[in-house]
C-alpha positions as CSV (number, residue, x, y, z in Angstrom):
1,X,-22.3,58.6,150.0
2,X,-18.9,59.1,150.9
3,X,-19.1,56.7,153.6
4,X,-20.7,54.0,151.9
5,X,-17.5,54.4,149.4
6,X,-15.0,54.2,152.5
7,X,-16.9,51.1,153.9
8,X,-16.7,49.3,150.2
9,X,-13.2,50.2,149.7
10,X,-11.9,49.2,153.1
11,X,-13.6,45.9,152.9
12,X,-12.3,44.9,149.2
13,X,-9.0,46.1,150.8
14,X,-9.7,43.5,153.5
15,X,-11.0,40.6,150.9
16,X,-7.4,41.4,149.1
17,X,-5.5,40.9,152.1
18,X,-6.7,37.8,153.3
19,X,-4.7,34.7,152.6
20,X,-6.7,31.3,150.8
21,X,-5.9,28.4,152.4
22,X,-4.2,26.6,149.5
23,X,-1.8,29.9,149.1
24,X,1.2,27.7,150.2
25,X,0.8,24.7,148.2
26,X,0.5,27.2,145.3
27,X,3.4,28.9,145.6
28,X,5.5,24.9,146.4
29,X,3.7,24.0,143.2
30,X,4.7,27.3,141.8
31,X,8.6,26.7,142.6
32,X,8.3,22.8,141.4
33,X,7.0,23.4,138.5
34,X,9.7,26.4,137.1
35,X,12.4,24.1,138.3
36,X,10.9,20.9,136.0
37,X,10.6,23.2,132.7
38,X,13.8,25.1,133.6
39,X,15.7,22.1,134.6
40,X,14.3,19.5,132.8
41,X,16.9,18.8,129.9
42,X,20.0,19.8,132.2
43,X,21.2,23.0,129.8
44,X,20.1,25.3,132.5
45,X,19.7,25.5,136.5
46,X,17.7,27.8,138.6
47,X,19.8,29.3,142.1
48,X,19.2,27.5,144.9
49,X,17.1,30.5,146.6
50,X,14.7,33.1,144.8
51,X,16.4,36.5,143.7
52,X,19.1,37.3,141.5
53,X,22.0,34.5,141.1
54,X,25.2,33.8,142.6
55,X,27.9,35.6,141.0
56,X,30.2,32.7,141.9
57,X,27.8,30.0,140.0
58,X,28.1,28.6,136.9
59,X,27.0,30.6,134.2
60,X,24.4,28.3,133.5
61,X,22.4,29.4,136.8
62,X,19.6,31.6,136.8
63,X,18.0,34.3,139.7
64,X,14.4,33.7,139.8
65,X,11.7,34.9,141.8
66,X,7.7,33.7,142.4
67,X,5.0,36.3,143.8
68,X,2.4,35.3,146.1
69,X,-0.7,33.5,144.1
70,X,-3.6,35.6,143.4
71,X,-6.9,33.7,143.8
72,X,-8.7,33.5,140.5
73,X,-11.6,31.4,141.1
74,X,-12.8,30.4,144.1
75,X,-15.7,27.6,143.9
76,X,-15.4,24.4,144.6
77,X,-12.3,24.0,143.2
78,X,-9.5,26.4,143.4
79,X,-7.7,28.7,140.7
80,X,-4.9,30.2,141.9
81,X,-2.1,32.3,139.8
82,X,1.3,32.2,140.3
83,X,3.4,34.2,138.6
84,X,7.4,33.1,138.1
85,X,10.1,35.0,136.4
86,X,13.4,33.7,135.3
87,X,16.0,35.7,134.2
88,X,13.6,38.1,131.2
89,X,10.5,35.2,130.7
90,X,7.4,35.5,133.0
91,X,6.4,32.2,133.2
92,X,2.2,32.7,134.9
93,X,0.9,29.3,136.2
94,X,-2.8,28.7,137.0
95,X,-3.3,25.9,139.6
96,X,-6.1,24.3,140.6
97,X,-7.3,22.2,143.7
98,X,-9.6,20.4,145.2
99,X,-10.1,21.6,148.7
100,X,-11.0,18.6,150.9
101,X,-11.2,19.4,155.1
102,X,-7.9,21.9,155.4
103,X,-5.8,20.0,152.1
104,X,-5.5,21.0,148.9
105,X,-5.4,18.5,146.2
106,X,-3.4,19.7,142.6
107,X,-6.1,18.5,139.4
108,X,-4.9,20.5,136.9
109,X,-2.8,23.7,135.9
110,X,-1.3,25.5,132.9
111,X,1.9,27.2,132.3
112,X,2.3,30.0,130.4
113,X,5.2,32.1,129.0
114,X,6.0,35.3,127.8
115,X,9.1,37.3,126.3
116,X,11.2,39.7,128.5
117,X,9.9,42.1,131.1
């Protein structure tokens, strides 16, 4: 029995690991996304690369950061997750695509927001 549990834990270890093919586009999407609703009315600008801020910026620039998407669905379209964070909101955005051949078309997504964390 115990070997049956090694063998099913290594191989939903292996299933984690692997990358899905519209991971990148995801994460661009991801990235373009925080900077429109962040950016959008000019009171506030993300830093030009993920982390923490320049010190020498304008006060008005926030660090930010994106994990790596999570697949959530994985039928014929696409879910993937991406979670942002800027400054204390976490900002989790669900993409979705359309895989054709080796691209990944965006046909929908939703952005969500939450309080510090």
């Amino acid at each position: 029995m115990k070997s049956v549990a090694t063998y099913l834990a290594a191989l939903l270890l292996a299933g984690a690991a692997s990358a899905h093919e519209c991971d990148e586009q995801a994460k661009k999407d991801g990235i373009g996304l925080l900077r429109f609703f962040i950016e959008g009315d000019g009171t506030f600008k993300l830093a030009a690369e993920p982390g923490a801020a320049d010190p020498n910026a304008t006060p008005d620039t926030l660090g930010w950061s994106v994990d790596a998407p999570t697949v959530v669905n994985d039928g014929s379209t696409a879910e993937l997750e991406v979670k942002g964070y800027v400054y204390r909101s976490v900002y989790t955005m669900h993409f979705r695509y359309l895989r054709s051949g080796s691209s990944c078309a965006l046909v929908g997504l939703d952005l969500t927001s939450s309080g510090a964390y």
